[in-house]
N, C-alpha and C positions, 0 to 999 in steps of 0.2 A: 826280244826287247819289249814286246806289246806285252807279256805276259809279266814280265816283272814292273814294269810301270803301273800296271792294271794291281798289282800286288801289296805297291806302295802308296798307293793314292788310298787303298782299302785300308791299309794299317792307318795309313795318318786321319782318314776320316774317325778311326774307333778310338786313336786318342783323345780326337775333340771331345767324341762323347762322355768319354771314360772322363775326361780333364772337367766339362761341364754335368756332368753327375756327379762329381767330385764338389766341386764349386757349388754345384747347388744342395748337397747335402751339408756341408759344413754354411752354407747360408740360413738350414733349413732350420738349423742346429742350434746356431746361435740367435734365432729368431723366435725357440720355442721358450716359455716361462722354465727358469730355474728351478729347480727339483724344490721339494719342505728340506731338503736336506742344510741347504744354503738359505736357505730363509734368514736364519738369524745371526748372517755375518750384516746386516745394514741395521743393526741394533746394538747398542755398547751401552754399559751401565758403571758410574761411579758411585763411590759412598765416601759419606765424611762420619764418625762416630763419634758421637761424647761434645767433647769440648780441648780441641786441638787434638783429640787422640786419648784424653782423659775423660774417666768415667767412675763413678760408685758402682760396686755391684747390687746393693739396697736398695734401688731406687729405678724409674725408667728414666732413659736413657733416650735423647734425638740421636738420629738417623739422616742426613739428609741424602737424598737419594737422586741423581741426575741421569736420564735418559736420553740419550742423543738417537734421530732414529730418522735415519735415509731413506727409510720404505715409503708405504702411504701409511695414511692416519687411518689410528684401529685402536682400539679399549684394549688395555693389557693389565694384569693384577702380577701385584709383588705376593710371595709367599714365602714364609717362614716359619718352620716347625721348631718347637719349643720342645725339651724333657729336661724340666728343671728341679732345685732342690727338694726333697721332702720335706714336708711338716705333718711331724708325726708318722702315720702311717698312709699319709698324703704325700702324693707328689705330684706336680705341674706338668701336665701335657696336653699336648694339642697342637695346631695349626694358626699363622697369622696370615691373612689376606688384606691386602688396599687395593684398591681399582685404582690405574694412572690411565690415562688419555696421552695418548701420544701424537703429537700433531705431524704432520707430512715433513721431513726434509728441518725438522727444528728439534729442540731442545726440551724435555721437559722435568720438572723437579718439584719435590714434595719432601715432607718431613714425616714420619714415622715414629710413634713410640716403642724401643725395644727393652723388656726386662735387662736389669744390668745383667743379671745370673745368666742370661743364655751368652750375650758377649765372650766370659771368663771361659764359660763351656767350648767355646769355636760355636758360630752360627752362620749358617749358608741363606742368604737370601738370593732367591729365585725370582727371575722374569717372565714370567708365562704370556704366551701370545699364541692363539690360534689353540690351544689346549697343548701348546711345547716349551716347553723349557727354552729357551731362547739365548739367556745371558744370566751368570752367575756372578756372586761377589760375596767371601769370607769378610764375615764382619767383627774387625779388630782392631783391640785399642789396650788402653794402658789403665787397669782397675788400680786405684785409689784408698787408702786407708790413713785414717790417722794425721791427716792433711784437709787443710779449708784450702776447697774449691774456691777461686775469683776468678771470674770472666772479665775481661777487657777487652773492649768494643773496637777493632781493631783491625785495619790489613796487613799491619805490619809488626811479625814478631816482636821485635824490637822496643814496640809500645808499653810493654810490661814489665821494662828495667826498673821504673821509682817503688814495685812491690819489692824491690828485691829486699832478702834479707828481712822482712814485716814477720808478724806472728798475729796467731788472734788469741789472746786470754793463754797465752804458752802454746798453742796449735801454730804447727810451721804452717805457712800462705801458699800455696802452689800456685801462679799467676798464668793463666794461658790468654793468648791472645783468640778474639773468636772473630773472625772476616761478621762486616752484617747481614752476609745474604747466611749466613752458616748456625745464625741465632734462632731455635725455633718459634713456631707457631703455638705450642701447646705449652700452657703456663705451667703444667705437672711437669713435663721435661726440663723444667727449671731448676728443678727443686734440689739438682744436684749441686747447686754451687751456693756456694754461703753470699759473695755477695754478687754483686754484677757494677762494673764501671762503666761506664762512658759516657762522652764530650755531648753535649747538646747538639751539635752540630749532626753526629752518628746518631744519636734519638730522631731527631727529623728527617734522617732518609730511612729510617726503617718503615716498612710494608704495616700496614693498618694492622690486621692478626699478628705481627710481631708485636705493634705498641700494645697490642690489649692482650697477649701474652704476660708481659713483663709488668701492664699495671694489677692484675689477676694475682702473679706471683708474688709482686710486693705486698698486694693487700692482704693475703694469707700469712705472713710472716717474712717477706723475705727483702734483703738490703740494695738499695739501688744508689749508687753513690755519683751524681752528678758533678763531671767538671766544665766550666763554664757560664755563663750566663746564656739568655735566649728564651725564646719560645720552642716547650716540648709540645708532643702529640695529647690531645684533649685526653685521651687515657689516661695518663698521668697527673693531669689535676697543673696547678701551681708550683713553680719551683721555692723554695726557702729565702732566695737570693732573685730579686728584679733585673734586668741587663742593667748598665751603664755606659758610661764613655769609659774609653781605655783609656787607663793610668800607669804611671809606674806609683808603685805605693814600698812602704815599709814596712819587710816581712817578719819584723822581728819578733811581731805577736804571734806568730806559729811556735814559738821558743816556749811560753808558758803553756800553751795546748800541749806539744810533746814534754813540757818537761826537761828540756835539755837548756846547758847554759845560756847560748845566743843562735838567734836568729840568720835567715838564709839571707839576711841582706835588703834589696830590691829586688821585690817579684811584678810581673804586670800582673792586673787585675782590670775585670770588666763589671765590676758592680756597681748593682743600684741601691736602694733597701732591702731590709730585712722584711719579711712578712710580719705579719701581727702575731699569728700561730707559729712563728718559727720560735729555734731555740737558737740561739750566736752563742756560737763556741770556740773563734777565734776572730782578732780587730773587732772592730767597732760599729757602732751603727751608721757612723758616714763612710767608712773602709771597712764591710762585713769580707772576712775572707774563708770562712767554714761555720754553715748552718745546715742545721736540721729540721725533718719534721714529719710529724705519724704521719700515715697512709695505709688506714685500716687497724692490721695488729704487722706490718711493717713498716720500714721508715725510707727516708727516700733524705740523702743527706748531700751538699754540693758544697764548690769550692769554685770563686772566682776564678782561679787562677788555673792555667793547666799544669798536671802534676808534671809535662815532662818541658818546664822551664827549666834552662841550663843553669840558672843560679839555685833551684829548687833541688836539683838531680844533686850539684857536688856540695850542697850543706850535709856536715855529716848527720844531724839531727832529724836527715829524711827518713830514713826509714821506722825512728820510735813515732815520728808524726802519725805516719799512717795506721803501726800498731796502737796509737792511743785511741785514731779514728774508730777502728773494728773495737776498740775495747768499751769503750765508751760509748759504742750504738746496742752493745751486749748491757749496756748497764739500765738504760734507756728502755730499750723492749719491754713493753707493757703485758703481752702476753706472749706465750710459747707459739710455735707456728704451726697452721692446723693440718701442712702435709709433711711429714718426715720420717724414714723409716717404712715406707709404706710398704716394699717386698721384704720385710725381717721376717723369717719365719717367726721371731719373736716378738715383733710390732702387729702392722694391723693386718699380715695375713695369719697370725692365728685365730684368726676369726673365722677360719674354715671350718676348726676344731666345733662348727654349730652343729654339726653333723653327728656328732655324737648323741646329740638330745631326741634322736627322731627314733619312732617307738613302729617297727616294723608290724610287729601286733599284739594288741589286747590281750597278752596270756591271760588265763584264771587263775589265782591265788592256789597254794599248797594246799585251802583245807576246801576247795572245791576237788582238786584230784586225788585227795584222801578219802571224804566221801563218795567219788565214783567207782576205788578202789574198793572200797570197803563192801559197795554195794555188788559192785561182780562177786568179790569174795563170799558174800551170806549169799549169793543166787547161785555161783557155783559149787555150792557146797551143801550146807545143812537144807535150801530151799529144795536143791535137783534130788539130792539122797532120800529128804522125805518126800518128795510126790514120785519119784518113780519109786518107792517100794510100797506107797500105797496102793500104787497101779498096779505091783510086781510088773515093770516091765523095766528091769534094773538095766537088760541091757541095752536100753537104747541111752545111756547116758554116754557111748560112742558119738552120738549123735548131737545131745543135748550139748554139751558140752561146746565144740565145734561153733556150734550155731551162735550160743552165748558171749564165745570169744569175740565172733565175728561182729555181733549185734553192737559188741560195748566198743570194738575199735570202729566201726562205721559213726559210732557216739558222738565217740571224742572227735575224728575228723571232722565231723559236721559242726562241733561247737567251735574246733580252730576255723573252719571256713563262714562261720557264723562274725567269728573278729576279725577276721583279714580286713582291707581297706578295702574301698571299691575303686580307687584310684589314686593319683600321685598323693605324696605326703611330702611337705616344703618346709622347712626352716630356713630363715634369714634373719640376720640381723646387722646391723650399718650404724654408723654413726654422722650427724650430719651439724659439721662445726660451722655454724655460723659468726659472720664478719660483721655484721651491722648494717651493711646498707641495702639489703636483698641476696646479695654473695654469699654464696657457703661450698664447702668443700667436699662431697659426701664418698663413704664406701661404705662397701660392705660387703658377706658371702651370703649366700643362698648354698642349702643342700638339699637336693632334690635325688627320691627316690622312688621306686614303683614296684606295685607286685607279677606286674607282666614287664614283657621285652619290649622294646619300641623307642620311639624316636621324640626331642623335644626342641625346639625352637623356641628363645627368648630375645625380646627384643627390649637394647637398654639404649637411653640417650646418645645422640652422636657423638661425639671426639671422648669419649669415655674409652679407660684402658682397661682391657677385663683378662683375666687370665681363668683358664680353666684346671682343676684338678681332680684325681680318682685316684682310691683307694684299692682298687686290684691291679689286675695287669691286662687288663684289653688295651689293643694296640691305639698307638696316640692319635689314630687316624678318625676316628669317629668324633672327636671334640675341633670345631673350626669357628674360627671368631671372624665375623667379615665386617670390616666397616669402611661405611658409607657415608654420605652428606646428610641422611634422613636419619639414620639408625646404626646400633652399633649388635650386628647378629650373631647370636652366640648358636649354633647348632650341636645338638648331641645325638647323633645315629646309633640303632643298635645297640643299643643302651642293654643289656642282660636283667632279667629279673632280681630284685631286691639289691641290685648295684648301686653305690653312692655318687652322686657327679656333685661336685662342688664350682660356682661362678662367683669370682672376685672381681670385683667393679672399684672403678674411682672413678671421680670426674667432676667439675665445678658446673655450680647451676649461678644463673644470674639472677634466675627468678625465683629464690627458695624461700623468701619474704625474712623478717628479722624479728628479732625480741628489744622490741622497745624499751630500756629502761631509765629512768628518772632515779636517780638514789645520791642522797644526801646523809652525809654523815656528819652525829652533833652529842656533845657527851657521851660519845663510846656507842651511841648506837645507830644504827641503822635504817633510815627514811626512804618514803619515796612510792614508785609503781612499777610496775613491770605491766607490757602488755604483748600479747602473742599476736604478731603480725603475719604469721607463718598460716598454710592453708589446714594445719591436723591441731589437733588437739593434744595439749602437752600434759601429761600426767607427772604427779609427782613436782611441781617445779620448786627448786629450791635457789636461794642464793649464799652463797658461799662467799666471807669476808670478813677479813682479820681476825680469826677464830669465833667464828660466831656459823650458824647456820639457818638459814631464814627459813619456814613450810609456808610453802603459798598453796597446796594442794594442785585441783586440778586447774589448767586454763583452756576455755574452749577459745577458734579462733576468734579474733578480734575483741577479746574479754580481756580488760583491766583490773590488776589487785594491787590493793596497796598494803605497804608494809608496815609494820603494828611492832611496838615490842614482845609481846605474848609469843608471836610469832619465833623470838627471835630464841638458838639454845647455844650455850658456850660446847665446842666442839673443840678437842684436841686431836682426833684424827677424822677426817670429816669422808674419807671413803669410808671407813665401817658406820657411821653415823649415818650418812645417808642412804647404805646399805641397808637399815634397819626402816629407815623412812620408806624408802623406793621398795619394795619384798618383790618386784620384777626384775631386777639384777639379784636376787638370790634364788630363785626359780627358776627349773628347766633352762630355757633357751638363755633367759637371762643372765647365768652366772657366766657362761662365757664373754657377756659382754660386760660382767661386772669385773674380770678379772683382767682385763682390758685397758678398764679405765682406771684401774688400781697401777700398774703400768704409768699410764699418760699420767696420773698425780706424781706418778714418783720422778717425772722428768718435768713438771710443771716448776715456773717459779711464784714465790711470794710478792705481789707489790700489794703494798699499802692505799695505792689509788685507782686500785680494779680488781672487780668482785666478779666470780665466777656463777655463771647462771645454768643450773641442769635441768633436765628434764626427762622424758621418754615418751616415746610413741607408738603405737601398735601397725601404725601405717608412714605413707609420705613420701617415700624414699624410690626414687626408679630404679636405683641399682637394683633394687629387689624385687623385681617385677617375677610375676608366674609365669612359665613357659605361655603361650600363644597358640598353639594347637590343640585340635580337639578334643583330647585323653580330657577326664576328669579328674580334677583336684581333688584330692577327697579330705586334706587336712594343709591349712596353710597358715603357719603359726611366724611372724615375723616382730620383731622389737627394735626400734630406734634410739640410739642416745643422742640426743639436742644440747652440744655446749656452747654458749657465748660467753664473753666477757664484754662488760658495762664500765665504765668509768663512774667512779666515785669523788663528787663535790665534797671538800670538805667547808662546813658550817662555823664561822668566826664565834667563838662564842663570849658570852657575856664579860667585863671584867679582862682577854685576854689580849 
């Protein structure tokens, strides 16, 4: 009995153990940090694309991007590889990089510029944290054609019922609602929608960089259609229309705006006056109910009333209302808008096509290698035959020979290594459309090549969208665009000798100074001054209006010319005309950017009370900045085109 007691007392102690080895290993276990494996289940990533899910593929494209992240706070970069269309025997590739901050146990969110072309392609945006891939998100949405884009400022789909059924100039309206946190930051992601609506109310809760988005986008060309009365964000300037007391008023003056037999009845309204600079375009000046009015080279146009009043919705005359609106801000527009089209391989990325004007090397002309021919031919021949038979020692012309061959090709290598470059060779050229009040719009490509292998870093302005492209087939990894708060880094590794890397930039400057001009028109001709406000000197500047062509030559900065008749030449087509003036748009780097702006004339309009102002420059432009590392430039040939438009006073004259 003592022995099996003694037996059991030993088993049940080696359970305890076993039991608390157990217990403490599964303590020990769940006590150590989780594997990199699990790392990035306390990370999750959404995306919103476009604009409710619509997008252009010509054009970039917002991104907004939300980070939810349960770990601790750590730096992480989004990344997105690009291989996009060709142009020409170019095609887009590369790499996009943003640093996001991600705070401990919160929320964080940013806006993104994406090429539409890579969306249409399928595009995988990556989360990297700790150097892992962490969280993934296919970036998809619904490309566009043929259809005006309208955003309305909005939480609720439903806000975009009174488009229904609208057109612009015969283009059906596509109406999406856009949430305001879902509006971006960057004024070029605008540019996909023809107009943008909303309430005064939604303007004042938008985020600082949203309101100075949207006054950016309007001042380049684009339509902001205000409903209500109110105080907007200082970006915006003055609305057309002052608040008031609420009324009910009689809306039967919207009947002659749209053109339809009678009126919606009683709409309320909150108006006060008309501005000075406004234009009224429906009611009156004590009941204004739809004004206008420029803001830059676009316009910015409101309505007292909000469009989804219930008497406004079921008049059936709503929707020619709003088609007259969009038709009528088309009539109005002073000038064309200075971003559109800007990833068309046939807009302003054939501007890579600069690449073709770069001269790898200095050959020597045909009657230079005629003459070296020539000269081996009489040395090997009638020279070697007579002096080895005067020597009689015929047979060493085994010898002679050889040596001769060798002498003349060591020649000519030495004269090709005599023209080679000593280092990179750059062409760019951009264009930098200025708005008038220091704002301008600029791009442009740079084509950079070299007669060794190696690596190049350019650093272009922050919130600038750049794409990169090459003309072989090295892999897309070497081309990576990182941008940051200070700078926007375009890196190119590995680069092979005599290989082409093309970099296309956009991006708004605030400080790119303006072209002041003064111009008075009085019996058919043309008065006034122009002065160059801008930091470069403008060559060539011409003023273009109502068939006429003004030379003002060159202007250096801060130089005033004033405008002469002598000056002035009757022009029936004023791109070859000024092609013959300007001989830097018909030269080298220049024709491509003559055939450019031959293009943008063909899509320009005519007004009678705005005169276009050209010019060129050899420098000015950051999009074109030269790589930043060591290697030496050894040829960097760049050209600017400078467009504004001026308004034209016209002069009462005598007798009329």
């Amino acid at each position: 009995m003592r022995l099996v007691s003694r037996c059991l007392r030993a088993l049940d102690c080696k359970l305890m153990v076993a039991s608390a080895t157990i217990a403490a290993a599964c303590l020990g276990f769940w006590s150590l940090p989780a594997p990199e494996t699990f790392a990035g289940t306390s990370v999750s990533m959404a995306t919103a694309v476009g604009y409710g899910g619509y997008y252009v593929a010509d054009e970039w494209v917002p991104v907004r991007v939300s980070v939810h992240n349960e770990g601790p706070a750590d730096m992480a970069k989004l990344v997105l590889r690009v291989s996009g269309p060709s142009v020409g025997d170019r095609h887009v590739a590369g790499a996009f990089m943003w640093p996001l901050w991600l705070p401990k146990g919160a929320t964080a969110s940013t806006f993104i510029d994406v090429p539409g072309f890579a969306l249409s392609q399928g595009a995988q945006l990556s989360l990297v944290l700790g150097g892992r891939v962490v969280s993934t998100s296919w970036l998809g949405g619904n490309s566009v054609s043929h259809v005006d884009l309208v955003g309305v400022v909005s939480d609720k789909s439903q806000a975009t019922q009174f488009l229904a059924g609208t057109s612009s100039d015969g283009t059906p309206i596509l109406p999406v609602a856009l949430r305001p946190q879902d509006l971006p930051t960057s004024a070029q992601a605008l540019c996909d929608l023809s107009a943008l609506v909303a309430s005064v109310d939604e303007l004042e809760a938008l985020s600082r960089a949203q309101a100075r988005s949207i006054a950016s986008w309007v001042n380049q060309g684009g339509l902001l259609v205000v409903t209500g009365t109110g105080i907007v964000p200082s970006a915006l300037g003055h609305l057309p229309i002052s608040p008031g007391f609420f009324q009910v008023v009689n809306g039967n003056a919207l009947a002659n705006f749209a053109s339809t037999g009678s009126g919606p009845g009683q709409i309320e309204s909150t108006a006060g006056q008309v501005a000075a600079s406004a234009r009224l375009w429906a009611g009156s000046n004590a009941n204004p109910l739809v004004a206008s009015e420029s803001f830059g080279r676009g316009q910015i146009w409101q309505t007292s009333f909000s469009p989804l009043d219930p008497d406004l919705l079921a008049w059936q005359g709503n929707a020619q209302m709003w088609t007259a609106l969009f038709h009528d801000a088309g009539l109005v527009q002073d000038a064309d808008p200075a971003v559109s089209d800007v990833l068309r391989p046939t807009g302003a990325l054939s501007l890579t096509s600069v690449g073709d004007a770069l001269e790898p090397l200095r050959m020597p002309g045909l009657s230079t290698f005629g003459l070296v021919l020539f000269a081996y031919l009489v040395a090997a021949g009638p020279v070697t035959f007579y002096v080895l038979r005067r020597l009689r020692r015929a047979a060493l012309a085994w010898a002679v020979l050889p040596l001769l061959s060798g002498l003349t090709t060591a020649g000519i290598f030495a004269l090709g290594g005599s023209a080679r470059p000593a280092g990179l060779l750059m062409d760019g050229i951009g264009v930098m459309d200025l708005v008038g009040d220091g704002q301008a719009y600029e791009y442009g490509a740079v084509a950079i090549m070299s007669p060794e292998s190696g690596s190049d870093t350019i650093h272009l302005p922050a919130g600038d969208d750049v794409l990169t492209l090459q003309s072989d087939n090295e892999p897309v990894a070497n081309a990576v665009i990182q941008h940051g708060d200070d700078a926007t880094t375009v890196s190119l590794t590995n680069v092979p000798r005599w290989h082409v890397r093309y970099v296309f930039s956009s991006g708004f400057d605030e400080d790119a100074g303006r072209i002041q001009c003064n111009l008075k028109e009085a019996y058919g001709l043309l008065f006034g001054t122009v002065t160059n406000e801008t930091r470069m000197a403008l060559n060539d500047v011409a003023v273009v209006y109502d068939g006429m062509l003004v030379k003002l030559g060159t202007l250096a900065p801060g130089e005033t010319r004033s405008l002469n008749a002598s000056q002035e030449v009757p022009t029936s087509s004023w791109i070859s005309d000024y092609g013959v003036y300007n001989r830097q748009l018909t030269h080298g780097i220049g024709r491509t950017l003559g055939a450019y702006l031959s293009g943008l004339a063909a899509g320009s309009r005519a007004n009678s009370e705005v005169a276009l102002v050209l010019a060129t420059s050899n420098s000015g432009l950051p999009e074109l900045a030269a790589p930043a590392n060591q290697r030496i430039v050894a040829s960097e040939k760049t050209l600017v085109l400078v467009r504004a438009y001026a308004p034209v006073m016209p002069v009462v004259e005598a007798g009329s």
